[in-house]
GULUM-674295 format. One record per residue (C-alpha): residue in one letter; x, y, z. Coordinates in steps of 0.5 Angstrom, whole numbers, plus 500, padded with zeros to 3 digits. Last residue first. Example, Ala and Ser with C-alpha at 12.3 -4.5 7.8 and 13.67 -1.06 7.14 Angstrom:
<sites>
S527498514A525491516
</sites>
This chain:
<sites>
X900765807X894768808X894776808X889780813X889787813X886792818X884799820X882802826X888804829X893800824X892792824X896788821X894780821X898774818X895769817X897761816X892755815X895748816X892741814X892734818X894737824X896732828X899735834X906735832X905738827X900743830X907744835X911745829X907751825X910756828X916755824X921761827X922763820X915761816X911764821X916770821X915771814X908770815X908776820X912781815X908779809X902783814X907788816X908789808X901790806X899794812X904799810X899806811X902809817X906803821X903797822X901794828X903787827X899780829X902773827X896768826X897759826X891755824X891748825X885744822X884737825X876737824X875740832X879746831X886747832X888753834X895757835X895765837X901770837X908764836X913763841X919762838X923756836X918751832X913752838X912756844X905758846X903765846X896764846X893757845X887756842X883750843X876749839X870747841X868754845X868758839X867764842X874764845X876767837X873773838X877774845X882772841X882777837X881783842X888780846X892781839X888788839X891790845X898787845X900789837X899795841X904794847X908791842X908798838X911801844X907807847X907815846X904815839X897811841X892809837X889803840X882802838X876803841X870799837X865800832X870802826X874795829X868790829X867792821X874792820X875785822X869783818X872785812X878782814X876776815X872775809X878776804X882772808X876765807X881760808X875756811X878754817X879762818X872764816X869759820X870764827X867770822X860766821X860765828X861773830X855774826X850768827X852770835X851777835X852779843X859776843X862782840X859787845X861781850X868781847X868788846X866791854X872786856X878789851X875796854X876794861X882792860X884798856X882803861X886798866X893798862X892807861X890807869X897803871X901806865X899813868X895819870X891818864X889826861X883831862X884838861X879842866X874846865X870850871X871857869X877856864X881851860X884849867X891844868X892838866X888835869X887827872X883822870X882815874X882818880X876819883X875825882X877824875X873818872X866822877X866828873X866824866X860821868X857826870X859829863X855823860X849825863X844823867X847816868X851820874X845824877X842819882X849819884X848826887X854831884X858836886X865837883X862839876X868838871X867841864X871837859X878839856X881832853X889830853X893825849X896820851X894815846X889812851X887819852X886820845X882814844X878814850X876821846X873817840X870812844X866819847X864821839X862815837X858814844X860812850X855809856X858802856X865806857X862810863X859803866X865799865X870805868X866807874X865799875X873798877X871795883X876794888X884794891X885791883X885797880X891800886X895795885X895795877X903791877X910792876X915787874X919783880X925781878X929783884X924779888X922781895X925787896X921788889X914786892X914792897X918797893X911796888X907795894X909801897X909805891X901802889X898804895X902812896X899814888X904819886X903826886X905832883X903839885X900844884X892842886X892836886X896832879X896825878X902824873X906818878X904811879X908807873X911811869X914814874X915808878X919805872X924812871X925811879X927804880X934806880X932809886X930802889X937802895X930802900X932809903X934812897X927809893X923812900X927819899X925819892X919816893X917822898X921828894X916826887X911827892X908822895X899821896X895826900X899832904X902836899X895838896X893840902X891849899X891848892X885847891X882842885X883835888X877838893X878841899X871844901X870848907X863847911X860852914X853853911X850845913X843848910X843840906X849837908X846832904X843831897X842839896X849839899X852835892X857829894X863831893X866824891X872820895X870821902X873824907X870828914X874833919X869836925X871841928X870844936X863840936X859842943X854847940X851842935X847845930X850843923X855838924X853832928X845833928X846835920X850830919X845824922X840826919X842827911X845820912X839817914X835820908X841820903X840812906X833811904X834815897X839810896X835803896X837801889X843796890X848800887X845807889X846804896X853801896X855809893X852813898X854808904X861810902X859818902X863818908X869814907X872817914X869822919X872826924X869829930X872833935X869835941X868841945X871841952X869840960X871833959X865830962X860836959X864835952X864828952X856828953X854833948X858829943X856822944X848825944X851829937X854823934X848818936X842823932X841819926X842813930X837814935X832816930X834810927X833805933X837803937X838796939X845795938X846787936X849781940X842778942X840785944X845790946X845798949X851802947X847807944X841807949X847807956X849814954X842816953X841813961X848818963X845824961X838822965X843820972X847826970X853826967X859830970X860825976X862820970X861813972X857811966X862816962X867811964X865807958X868812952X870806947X863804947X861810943X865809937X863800936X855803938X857807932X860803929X855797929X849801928X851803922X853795919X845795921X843800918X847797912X843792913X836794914X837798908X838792903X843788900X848791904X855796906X857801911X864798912X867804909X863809914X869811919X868813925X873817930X870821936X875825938X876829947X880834946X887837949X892832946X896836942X893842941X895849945X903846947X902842940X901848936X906853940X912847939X911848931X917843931X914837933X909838927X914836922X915829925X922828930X917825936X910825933X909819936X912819943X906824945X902818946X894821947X891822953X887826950X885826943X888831938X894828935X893820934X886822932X890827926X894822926X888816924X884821919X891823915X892814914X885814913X886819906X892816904X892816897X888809897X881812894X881818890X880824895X875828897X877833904X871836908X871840913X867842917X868848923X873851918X881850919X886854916X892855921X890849925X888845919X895847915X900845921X895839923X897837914X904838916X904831920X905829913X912825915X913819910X913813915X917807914X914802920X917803927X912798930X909804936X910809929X905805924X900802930X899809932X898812925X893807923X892807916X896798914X895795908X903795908X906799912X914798910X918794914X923799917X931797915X936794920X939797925
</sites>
């Protein structure tokens, strides 16, 4: 038999075990919640670290009429006491809120409706119900009622849809229900991005509270999300929530691959000689005390590797949304807070206070906040407690550390560009011959910048990053064509330009070591005259040729002409 497909984008349970996907077994996680289980529970957890895989099994689990077959050979198979009492014993509503999203209020009432309408409509045969009367089944008929394609609910429905599907549930089946809530500070954070938000706290406050807080028919309920958002905002008298932040020990095993996961994965797949690279890559998140991997970016990476052996590691999980978190914190940073993304980059650790509750109308408040969201959302991750709330703060991996400089390189460039007399008279420094100016204005750019000082990493890597910032200086000149890494003469060399008065210019960067920023710039040029990157100018029809050879040691640099 061949080897199981691995589930790529795929968090439904069900449709991962009928198709015999490969599987990593977290059906302990029911163990822990039917052992642990408070009336809400909530559980926040940085995106694609399976949070709505654990929320469709504990579907797949709990709901009557459910196919027992998918948990054969699984862990919670074993706890035979368990399933006899459980498995498949309640009646589950399961929503997820990751699509409630809008440009206005209106709308993402809509895209509410829409699931709830969606949920309710799964349980049709409450119209024939014998349990239900005829007013009970009338409520029922309100949820699911259409008008030219929409659900007519109002909001007052709307915020009260899960606890009416609930009572009438409960009185069919004669047991309590419970409800399972994926992604639900989403809404939140599409509202406070396009300005109706206090709107939508409003709505969502509502609808919890009706959900969770007085309804005698709930068994449990089970919610996710990424950020804890502040019960001031909207759980609001919600006095039995549990809360399982990235912090407790208690779950931390059952969201993302331990190191035995990717291992067995790795062995299973004959990859296990990728493990140093999937280390480096995607592991170093640390929840409560364990160790964890990001499951997305595993999957991918082993994914694309079975498809080409020469496949190099990719940011999977930056690029599944946004990374506007890491703009907006490093728009904010001052001298001091440019400083410490400089010891993370450079694979330090940072203690900061941590505030698990927070509404998003706090998180321009502070800085702080801001530091509070890069961890619960993944991009930071501790390293163990100071004390009380203070965390020791660190880049989990080379994927996050490559996004943080990314998005730093980004920020210079537009900070850089802003001063357009400025950043021309730099950009005529070099067909001029004008080293001394270059230099000058290059350490100025780099004294108000973040700069790469990292010990942990290969000096390539470096010379990357401030290569990358100084072609973004020299793209301001849109006339002229710059080539980066282009093959010439019999090498590849850093950055060729031919300027529009036929003037080629050829720059070597070098990350210097120390102080020896002299030697590195001779260094350059001597590899200029080596590998005769000028060649291609040459061929081009450069009338004259200027040579640079560029050293740069965190934030200092030497510009030498050759």
């Amino acid at each position: 038999m061949g080897r199981k497909r691995l589930p790529i984008g795929l968090d439904s349970f069900e449709k991962i075990r009928e198709n015999d996907f490969y599987y990593v077994d977290k059906t302990g996680f029911i163990v822990e919640l039917l052992h642990n289980w408070g009336e809400v529970n909530l559980f926040t957890r940085p995106r694609r670290f399976g949070k709505s895989l654990n929320m469709s099994m504990l579907k797949a689990f709990f709901e009557i009429g459910c196919n027992q077959a998918l948990f054969e050979g699984l862990h919670i198979s074993r706890e035979e006491e368990l399933c006899k009492a459980y498995m498949g014993q309640f009646p589950v509503i399961a929503i997820t809120l990751k699509g409630v999203d809008g440009l206005t209020f209106e709308a993402a009432c809509k895209r509410l409706k829409d699931i709830i309408g969606t949920e309710a409509e799964r349980f049709s045969f409450l119209l024939e119900s014998k349990r239900l009367t005829k007013n009970e089944k009338q409520k029922y008929r309100a949820l699911i009622d259409l008008e030219n394609g929409c659900y007519t609910m109002d909001e007052v429905l709307l915020s009260s849809g899960l606890q009416i599907l609930s009572a009438l549930l409960s009185k069919h089946y004669g047991r309590k229900v419970i409800i399972l809530i994926d992604e639900y500070d989403v809404p939140l954070d599409k509202a406070f991005q396009a300005g109706y938000y206090e709107e939508m706290v409003s709505l969502i406050r509502n609808l919890l509270g009706n959900a969770l807080k007085t309804n005698e028919y709930l068994q449990f309920a089970v919610l996710t999300g990424c950020l804890r958002i502040s019960k001031e905002s909207i759980f609001t008298g919600l006095n039995n929530l549990k809360v399982h932040t990235i912090g407790d020990a208690r779950y931390d095993e059952y969201f993302g691959f331990t190191d035995e996961d990717v291992k067995t994965l790795l062995n299973e797949y004959h990859l296990i000689d990728r493990l140093d690279t999937v280390r480096e890559w995607y592991d170093g998140y640390q929840f409560g005390n364990v160790a964890v991997y990001c499951p997305w970016d595993v999957i991918n990476y082993c994914d694309a590797v079975l498809a080409d052996g020469q496949k190099e590691p990719e940011n999977y999980w930056a690029n599944t949304s946004g990374n506007g978190m890491i703009r907006r914190f490093i728009d904010r940073a001052n001298q001091q807070t440019r400083n410490e993304i400089e010891q993370l980059i450079a694979g330090e650790s940072i203690t900061k206070a941590i505030n698990m509750e927070l509404t998003y109308s706090e998180l321009d408040a502070s800085i702080d906040h801001l530091w509070s969201v890069l961890f619960t959302t993944g991009y930071l991750t501790q390293r163990g407690r100071a004390e009380g709330k203070r965390y020791h703060l660190a880049i989990p991996n080379r994927e996050i550390r490559e996004l943080f400089i990314s998005q730093i390189q980004v920020w210079f460039q537009e900070t850089t560009r802003a001063d357009a007399p400025r950043i021309a008279t730099f950009c005529r420094a070099f067909p001029d011959g004008d080293a001394a100016l270059i230099e000058e204005m290059l350490n100025d750019y780099l004294w108000n910048a973040i700069s790469i000082r990292d010990t942990s990493v290969r000096n390539t890597m470096k010379e990357n990053f401030y290569h990358g910032m100084l072609l973004g200086l020299l793209q301001y000149e849109d006339n002229w064509l710059i080539k980066s890494n282009a093959e010439s003469g019999e090498g590849f060399s850093d950055i060729l330009i031919e300027t529009q008065s036929r003037i080629g210019i050829v720059i070597e960067v070098k990350y210097a070591k120390e102080n020896d920023l002299e030697n590195w710039c001779m260094e350059a040029l001597d590899q200029i005259e080596r590998n005769h990157y000028e060649a291609r100018l040459v061929e081009d029809g450069m009338k004259s040729i200027l040579k640079y050879g560029i050293a740069f040691y965190k934030k200092r640099c030497k510009v030498m002409q050759g």
